[in-house]
N, C-alpha and C positions, 0 to 999 in steps of 0.2 A: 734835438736835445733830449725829447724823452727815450730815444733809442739808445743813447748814451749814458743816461740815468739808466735804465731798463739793466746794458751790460753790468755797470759799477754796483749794482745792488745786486745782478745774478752772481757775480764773481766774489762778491763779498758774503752773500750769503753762503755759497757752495764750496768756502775756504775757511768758513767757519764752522759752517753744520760738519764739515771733513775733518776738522781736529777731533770735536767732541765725538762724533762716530767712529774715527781709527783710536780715536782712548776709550770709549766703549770697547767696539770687539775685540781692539790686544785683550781686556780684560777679560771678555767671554769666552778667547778663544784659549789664552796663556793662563793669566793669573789666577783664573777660577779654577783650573788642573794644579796651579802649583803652589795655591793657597791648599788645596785637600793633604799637599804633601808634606805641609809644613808643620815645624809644631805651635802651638798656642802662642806661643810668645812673639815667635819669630810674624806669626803674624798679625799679634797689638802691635808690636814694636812698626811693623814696615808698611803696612797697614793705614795704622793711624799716621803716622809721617806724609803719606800719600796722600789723605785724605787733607788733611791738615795743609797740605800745599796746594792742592789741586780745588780745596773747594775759596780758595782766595783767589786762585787764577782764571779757572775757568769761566766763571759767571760771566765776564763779560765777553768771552768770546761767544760763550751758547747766546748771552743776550742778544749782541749782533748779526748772528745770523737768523733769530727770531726775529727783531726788528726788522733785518734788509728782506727778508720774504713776506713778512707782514706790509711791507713798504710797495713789494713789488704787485701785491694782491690789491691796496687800496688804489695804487696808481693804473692798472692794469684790469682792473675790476670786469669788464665785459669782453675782454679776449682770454682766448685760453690760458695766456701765463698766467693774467690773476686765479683762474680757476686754478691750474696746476700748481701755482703757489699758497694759494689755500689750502690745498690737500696737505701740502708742507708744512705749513702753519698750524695745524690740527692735529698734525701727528708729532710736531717741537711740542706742543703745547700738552700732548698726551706724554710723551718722555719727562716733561718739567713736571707734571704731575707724577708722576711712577718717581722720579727721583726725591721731589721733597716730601713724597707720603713714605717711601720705604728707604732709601738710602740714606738720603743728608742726617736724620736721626741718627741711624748707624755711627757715619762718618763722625758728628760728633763725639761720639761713646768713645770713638774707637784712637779717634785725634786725642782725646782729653788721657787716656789711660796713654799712651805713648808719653803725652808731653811731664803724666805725673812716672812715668816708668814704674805703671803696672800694668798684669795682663789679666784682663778682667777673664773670671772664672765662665763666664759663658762666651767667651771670644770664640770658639769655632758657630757657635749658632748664630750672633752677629751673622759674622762671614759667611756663613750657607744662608741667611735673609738677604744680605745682599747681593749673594749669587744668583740668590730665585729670581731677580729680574732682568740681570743685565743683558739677557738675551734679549727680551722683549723690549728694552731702551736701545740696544742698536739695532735691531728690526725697526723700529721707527723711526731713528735717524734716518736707515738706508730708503725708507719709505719715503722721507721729507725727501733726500736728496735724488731719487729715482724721478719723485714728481716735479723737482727742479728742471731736472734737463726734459724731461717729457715737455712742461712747458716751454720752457725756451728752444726746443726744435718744432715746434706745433708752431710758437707765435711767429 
């Protein structure tokens, strides 16, 4: 039973830290080049829209896969997946801080000027604040999910 518990929460975790990480880097790797290209409006307007959707949606997916590896670390606590899920768990927990210290602010700003259909006159500096992190948020997503499978080929 707890090897089957063990998978359901490996798979749940490493299918949820996997969304919020490929919506991280597309943005690190795409949106951050094709926000620089765009003009002010174009990105309050698609911008805040994004923001706007995705900070309703995503919560519970980052929640769930913070939970199922914090789940896999208290149940597992003396083998290495709890330690390799720890590391996980440190590094979700280091992302959820970089996001509601620098981003989710933005996002609000940036959601509210969309939904009122205006472009707030410092919208490219928003958007270069919340470009300065996104590297560093899916750097440690890839870090949770690196330390996911390390543990779960260790245990």
């Amino acid at each position: 039973m707890n090897l089957l518990m063990n998978q359901i929460l490996f798979v749940l975790a490493m299918l949820s830290i996997g969304v919020v990480y490929g919506t991280d880097m597309f943005h690190a790797l795409v949106v951050k080049k094709a926000a620089t290209l765009s003009s002010d409006q174009a990105i309050a307007d698609l911008m805040g829209h994004t923001h706007l959707v995705a900070d309703k949606r995503m919560p519970i997916i980052g929640a769930s896969g913070l939970i199922s590896s914090l789940l896999l670390t208290v149940l597992n606590f003396n083998a290495s997946l709890g330690i390799y899920s720890g590391i996980a768990v440190l590094a979700l927990l280091a992302h959820l801080a970089i996001y509601s210290r620098v981003a989710k602010p933005i996002n609000a700003q940036l959601s509210a000027a969309a939904i009122a259909k205006q472009t707030p006159a410092h919208t490219r500096v928003l958007q270069q604040c919340w470009d300065s992190v996104i590297v560093y948020r899916a750097m440690l997503l890839g870090l949770a999910m690196m330390a996911m499978i390390i543990g779960a080929i260790c245990s």
